[in-house]
PDB file of N, CA, C and O in Angstrom:
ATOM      1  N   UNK A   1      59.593  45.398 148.297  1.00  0.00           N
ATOM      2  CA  UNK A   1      59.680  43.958 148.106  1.00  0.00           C
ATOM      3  C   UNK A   1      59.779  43.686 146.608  1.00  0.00           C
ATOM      4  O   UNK A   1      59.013  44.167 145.772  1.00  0.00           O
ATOM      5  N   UNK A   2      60.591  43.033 146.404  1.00  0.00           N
ATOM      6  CA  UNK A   2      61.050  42.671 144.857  1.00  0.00           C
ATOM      7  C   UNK A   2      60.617  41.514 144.682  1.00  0.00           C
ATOM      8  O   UNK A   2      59.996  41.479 143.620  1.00  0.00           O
ATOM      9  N   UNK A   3      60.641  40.066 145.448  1.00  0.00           N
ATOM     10  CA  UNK A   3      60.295  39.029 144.970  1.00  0.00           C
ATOM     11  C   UNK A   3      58.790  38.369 145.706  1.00  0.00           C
ATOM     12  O   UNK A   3      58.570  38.237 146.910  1.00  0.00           O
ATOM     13  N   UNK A   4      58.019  38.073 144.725  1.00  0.00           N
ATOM     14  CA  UNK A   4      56.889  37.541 145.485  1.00  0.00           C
ATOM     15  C   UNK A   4      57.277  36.585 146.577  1.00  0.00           C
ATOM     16  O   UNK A   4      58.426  36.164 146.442  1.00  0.00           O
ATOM     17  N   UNK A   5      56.479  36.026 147.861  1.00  0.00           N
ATOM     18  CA  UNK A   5      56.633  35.133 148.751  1.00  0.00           C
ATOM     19  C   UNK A   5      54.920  34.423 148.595  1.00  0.00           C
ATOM     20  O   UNK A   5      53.822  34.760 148.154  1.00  0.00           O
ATOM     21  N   UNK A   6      55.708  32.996 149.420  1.00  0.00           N
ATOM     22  CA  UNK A   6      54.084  32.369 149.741  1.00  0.00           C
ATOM     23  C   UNK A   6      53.800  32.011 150.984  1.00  0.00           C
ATOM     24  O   UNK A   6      54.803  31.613 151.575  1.00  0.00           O
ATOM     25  N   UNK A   7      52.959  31.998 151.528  1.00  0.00           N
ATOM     26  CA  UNK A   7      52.401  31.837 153.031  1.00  0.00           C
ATOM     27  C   UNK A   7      52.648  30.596 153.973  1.00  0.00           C
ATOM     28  O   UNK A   7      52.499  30.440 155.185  1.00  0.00           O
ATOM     29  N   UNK A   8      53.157  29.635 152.787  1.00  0.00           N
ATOM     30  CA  UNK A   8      53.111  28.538 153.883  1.00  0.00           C
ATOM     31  C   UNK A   8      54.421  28.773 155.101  1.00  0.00           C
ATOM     32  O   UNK A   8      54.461  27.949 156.014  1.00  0.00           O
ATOM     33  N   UNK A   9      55.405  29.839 155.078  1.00  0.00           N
ATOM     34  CA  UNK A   9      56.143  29.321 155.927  1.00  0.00           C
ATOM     35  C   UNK A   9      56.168  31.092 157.077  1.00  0.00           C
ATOM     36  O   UNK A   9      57.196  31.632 157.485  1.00  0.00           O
ATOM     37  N   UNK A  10      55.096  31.460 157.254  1.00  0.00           N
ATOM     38  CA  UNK A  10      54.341  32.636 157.335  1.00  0.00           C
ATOM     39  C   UNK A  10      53.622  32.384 158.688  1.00  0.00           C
ATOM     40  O   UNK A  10      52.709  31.565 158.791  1.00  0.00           O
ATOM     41  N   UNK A  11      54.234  33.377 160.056  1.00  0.00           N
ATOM     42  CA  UNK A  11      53.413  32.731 161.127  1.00  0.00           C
ATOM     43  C   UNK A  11      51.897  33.042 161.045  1.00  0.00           C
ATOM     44  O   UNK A  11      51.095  32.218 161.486  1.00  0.00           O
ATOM     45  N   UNK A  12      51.383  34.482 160.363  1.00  0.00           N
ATOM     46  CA  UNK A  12      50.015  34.522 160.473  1.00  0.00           C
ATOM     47  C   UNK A  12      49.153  34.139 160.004  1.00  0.00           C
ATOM     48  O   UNK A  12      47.989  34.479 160.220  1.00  0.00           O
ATOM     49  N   UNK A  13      49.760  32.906 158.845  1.00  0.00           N
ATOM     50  CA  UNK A  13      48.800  31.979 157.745  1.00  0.00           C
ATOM     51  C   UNK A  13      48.577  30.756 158.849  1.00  0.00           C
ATOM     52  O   UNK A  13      49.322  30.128 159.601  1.00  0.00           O
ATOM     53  N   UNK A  14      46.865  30.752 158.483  1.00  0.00           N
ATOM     54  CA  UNK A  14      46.032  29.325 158.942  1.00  0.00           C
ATOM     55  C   UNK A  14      46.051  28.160 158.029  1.00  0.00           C
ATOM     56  O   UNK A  14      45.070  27.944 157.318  1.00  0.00           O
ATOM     57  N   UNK A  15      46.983  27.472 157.998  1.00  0.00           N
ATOM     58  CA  UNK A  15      46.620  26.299 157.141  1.00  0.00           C
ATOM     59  C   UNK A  15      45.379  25.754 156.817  1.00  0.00           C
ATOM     60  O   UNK A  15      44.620  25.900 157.776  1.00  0.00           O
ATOM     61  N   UNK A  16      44.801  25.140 155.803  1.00  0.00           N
ATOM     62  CA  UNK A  16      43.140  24.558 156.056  1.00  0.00           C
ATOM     63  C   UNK A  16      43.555  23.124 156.632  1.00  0.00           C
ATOM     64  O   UNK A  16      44.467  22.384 156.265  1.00  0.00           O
ATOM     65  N   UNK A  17      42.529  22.945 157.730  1.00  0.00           N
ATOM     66  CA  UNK A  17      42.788  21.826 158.610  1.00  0.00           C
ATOM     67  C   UNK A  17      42.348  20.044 157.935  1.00  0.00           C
ATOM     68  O   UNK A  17      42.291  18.964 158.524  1.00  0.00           O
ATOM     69  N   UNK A  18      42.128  20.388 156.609  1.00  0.00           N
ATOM     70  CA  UNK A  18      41.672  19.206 156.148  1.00  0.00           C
ATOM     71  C   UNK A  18      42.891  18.640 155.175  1.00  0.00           C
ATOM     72  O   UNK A  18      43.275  17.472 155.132  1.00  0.00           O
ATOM     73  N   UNK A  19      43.351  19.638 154.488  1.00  0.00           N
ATOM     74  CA  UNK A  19      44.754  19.623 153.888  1.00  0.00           C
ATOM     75  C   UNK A  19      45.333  20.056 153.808  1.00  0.00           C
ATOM     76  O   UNK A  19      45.529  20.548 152.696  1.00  0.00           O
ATOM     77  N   UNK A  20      46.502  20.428 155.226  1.00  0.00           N
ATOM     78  CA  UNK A  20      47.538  21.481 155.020  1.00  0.00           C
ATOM     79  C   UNK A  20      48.372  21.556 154.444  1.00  0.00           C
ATOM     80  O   UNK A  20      48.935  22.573 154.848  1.00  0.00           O
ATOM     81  N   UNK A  21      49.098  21.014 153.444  1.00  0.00           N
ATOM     82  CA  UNK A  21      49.872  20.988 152.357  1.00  0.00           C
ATOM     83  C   UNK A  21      49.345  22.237 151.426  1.00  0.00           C
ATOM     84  O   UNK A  21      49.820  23.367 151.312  1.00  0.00           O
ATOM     85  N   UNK A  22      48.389  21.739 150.905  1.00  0.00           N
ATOM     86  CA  UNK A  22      47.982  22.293 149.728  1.00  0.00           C
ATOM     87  C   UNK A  22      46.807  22.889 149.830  1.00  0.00           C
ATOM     88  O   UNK A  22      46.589  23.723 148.951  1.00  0.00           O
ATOM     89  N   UNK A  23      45.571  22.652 151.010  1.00  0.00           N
ATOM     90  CA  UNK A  23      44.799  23.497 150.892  1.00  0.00           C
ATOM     91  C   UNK A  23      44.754  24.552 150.949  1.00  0.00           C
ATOM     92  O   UNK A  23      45.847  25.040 151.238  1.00  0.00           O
ATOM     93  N   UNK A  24      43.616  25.571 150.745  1.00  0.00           N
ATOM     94  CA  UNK A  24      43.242  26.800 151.187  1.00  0.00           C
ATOM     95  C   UNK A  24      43.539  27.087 152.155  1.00  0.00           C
ATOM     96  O   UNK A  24      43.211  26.192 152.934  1.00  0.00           O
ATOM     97  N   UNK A  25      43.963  27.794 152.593  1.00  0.00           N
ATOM     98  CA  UNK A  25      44.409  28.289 153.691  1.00  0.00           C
ATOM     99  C   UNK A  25      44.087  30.099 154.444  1.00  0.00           C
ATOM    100  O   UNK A  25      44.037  31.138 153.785  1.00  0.00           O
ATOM    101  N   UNK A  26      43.980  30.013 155.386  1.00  0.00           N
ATOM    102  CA  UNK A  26      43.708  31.702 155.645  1.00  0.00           C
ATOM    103  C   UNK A  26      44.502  32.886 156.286  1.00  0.00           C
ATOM    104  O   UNK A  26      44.959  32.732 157.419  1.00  0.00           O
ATOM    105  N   UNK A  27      44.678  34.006 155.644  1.00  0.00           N
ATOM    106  CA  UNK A  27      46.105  35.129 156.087  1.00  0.00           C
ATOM    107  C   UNK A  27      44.544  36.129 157.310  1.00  0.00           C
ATOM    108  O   UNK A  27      43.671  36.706 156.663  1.00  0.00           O
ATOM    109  N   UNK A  28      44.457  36.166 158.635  1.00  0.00           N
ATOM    110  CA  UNK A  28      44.057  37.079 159.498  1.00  0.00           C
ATOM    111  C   UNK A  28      44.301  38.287 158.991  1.00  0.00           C
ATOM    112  O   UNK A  28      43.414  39.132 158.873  1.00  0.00           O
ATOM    113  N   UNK A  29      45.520  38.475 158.648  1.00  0.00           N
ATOM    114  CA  UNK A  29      46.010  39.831 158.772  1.00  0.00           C
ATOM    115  C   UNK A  29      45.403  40.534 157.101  1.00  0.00           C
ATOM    116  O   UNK A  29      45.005  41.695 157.004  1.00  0.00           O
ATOM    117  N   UNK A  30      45.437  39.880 156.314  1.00  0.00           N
ATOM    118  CA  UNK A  30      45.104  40.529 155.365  1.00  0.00           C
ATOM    119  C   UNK A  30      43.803  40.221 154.876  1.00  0.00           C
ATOM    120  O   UNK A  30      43.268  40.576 153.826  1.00  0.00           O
ATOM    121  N   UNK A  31      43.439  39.608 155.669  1.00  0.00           N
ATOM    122  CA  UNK A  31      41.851  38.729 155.350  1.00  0.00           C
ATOM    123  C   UNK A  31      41.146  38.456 154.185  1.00  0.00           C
ATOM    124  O   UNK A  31      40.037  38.807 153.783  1.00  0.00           O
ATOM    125  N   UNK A  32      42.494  37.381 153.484  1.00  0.00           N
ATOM    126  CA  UNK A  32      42.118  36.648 152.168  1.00  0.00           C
ATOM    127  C   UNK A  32      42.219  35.386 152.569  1.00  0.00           C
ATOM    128  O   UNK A  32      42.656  35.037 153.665  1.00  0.00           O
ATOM    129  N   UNK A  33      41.809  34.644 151.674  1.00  0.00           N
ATOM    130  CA  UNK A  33      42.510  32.910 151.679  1.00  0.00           C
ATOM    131  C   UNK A  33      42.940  32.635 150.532  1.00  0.00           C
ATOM    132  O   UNK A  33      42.544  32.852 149.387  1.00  0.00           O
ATOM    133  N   UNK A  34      44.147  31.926 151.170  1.00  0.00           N
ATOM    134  CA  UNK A  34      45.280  32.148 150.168  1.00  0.00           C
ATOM    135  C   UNK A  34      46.097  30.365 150.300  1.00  0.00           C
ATOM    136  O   UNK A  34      46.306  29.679 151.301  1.00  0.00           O
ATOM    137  N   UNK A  35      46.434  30.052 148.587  1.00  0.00           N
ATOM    138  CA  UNK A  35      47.084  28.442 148.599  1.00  0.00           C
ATOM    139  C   UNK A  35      48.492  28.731 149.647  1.00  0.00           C
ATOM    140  O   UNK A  35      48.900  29.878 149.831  1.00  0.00           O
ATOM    141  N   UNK A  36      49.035  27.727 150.178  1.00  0.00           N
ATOM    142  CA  UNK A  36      49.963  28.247 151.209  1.00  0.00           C
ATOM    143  C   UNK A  36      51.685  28.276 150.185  1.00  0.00           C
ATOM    144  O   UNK A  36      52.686  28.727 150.742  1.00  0.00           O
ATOM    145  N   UNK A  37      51.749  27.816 148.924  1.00  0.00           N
ATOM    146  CA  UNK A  37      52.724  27.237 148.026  1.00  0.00           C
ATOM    147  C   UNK A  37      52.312  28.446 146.719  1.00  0.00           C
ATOM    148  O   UNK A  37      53.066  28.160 145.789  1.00  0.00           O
ATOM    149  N   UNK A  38      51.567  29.463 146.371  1.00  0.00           N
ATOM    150  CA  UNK A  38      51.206  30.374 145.743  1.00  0.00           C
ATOM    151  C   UNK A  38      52.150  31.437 145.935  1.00  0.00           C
ATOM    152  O   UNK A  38      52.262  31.864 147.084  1.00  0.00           O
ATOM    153  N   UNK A  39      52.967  32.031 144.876  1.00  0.00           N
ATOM    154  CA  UNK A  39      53.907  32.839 144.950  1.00  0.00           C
ATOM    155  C   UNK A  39      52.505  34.251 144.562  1.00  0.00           C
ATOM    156  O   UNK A  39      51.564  34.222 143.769  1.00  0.00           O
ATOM    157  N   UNK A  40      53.038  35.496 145.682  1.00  0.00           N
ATOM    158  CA  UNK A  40      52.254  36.518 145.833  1.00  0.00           C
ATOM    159  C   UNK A  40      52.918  37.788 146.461  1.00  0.00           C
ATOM    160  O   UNK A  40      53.756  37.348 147.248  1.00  0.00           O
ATOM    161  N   UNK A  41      52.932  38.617 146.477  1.00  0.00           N
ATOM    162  CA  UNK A  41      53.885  39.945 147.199  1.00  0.00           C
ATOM    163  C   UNK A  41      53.081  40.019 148.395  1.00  0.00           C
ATOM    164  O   UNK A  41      51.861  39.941 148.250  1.00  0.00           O
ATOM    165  N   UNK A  42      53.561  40.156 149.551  1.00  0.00           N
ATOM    166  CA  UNK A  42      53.128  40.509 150.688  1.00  0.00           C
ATOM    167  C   UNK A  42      53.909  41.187 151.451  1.00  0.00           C
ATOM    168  O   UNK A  42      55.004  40.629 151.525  1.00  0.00           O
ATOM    169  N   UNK A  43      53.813  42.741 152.436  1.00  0.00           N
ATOM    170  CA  UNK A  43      54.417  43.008 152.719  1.00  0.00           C
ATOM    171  C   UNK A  43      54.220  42.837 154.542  1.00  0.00           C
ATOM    172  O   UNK A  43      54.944  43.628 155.145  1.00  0.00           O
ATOM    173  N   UNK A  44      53.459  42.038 155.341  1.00  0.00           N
ATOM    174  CA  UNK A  44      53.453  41.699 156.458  1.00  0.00           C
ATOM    175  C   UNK A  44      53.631  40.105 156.945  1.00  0.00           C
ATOM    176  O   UNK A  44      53.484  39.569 158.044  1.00  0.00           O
ATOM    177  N   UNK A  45      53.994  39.619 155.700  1.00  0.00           N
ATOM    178  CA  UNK A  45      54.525  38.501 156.058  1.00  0.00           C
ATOM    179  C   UNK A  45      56.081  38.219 156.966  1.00  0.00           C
ATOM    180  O   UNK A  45      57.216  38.689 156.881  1.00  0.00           O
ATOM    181  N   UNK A  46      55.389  37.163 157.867  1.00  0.00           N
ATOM    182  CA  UNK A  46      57.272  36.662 158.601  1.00  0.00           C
ATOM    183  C   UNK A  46      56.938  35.503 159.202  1.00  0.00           C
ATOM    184  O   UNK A  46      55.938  34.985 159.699  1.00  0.00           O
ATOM    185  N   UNK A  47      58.020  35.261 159.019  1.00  0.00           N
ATOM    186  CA  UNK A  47      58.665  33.976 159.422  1.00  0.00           C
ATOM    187  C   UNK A  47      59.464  33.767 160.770  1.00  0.00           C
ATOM    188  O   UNK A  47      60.399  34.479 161.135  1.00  0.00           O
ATOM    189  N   UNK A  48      58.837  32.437 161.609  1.00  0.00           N
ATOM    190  CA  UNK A  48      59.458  32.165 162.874  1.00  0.00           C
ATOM    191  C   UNK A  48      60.994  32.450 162.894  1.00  0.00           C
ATOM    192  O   UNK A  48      61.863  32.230 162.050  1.00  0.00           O
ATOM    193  N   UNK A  49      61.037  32.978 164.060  1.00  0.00           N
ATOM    194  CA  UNK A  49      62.673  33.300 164.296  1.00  0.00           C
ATOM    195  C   UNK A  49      63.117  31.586 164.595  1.00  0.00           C
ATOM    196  O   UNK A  49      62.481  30.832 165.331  1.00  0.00           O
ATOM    197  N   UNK A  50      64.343  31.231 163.834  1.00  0.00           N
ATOM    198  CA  UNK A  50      64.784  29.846 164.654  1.00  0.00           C
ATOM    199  C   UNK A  50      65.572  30.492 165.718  1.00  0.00           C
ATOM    200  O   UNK A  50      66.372  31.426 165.686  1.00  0.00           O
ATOM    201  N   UNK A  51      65.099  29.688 166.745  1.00  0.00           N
ATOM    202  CA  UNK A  51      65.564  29.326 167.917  1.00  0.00           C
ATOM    203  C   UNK A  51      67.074  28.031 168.408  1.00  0.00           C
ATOM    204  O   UNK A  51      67.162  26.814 168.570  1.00  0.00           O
ATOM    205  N   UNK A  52      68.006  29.219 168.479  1.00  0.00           N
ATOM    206  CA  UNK A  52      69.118  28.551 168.957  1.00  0.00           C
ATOM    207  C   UNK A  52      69.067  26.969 169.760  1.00  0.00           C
ATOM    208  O   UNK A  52      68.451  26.686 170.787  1.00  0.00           O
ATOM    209  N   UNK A  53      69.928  26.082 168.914  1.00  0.00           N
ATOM    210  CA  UNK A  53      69.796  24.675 169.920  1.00  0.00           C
ATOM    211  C   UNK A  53      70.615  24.919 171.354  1.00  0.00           C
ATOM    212  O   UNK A  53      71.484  25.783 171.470  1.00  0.00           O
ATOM    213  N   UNK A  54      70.233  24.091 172.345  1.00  0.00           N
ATOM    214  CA  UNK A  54      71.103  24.375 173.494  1.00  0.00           C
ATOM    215  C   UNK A  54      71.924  22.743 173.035  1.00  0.00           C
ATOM    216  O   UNK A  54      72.874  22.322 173.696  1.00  0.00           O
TER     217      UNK A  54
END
């Protein structure tokens, strides 16, 4: 991985439920908490497949 990523668009990041924009937020998988807009290297991060419109 060459370029850092950030979590907010990351299915296994928990947004914090008081301010999901910008709060704290929590990664399960790597079991930190992490801003969701924070550029960081991760290598188990992913992102929802889009789903074809009918």
């Amino acid at each position: 991985m060459t370029e850092p990523v950030t979590c907010a668009e990351c299915v296994h990041f928990r947004p914090d439920e008081i301010n999901p924009p910008a709060g704290l937020g929590w990664c399960p998988l790597r079991k930190v908490s992490r801003y969701p807009m924070a550029p960081h290297y991760c290598r188990q991060r992913e992102e929802a497949e889009a789903t074809p419109a009918s």
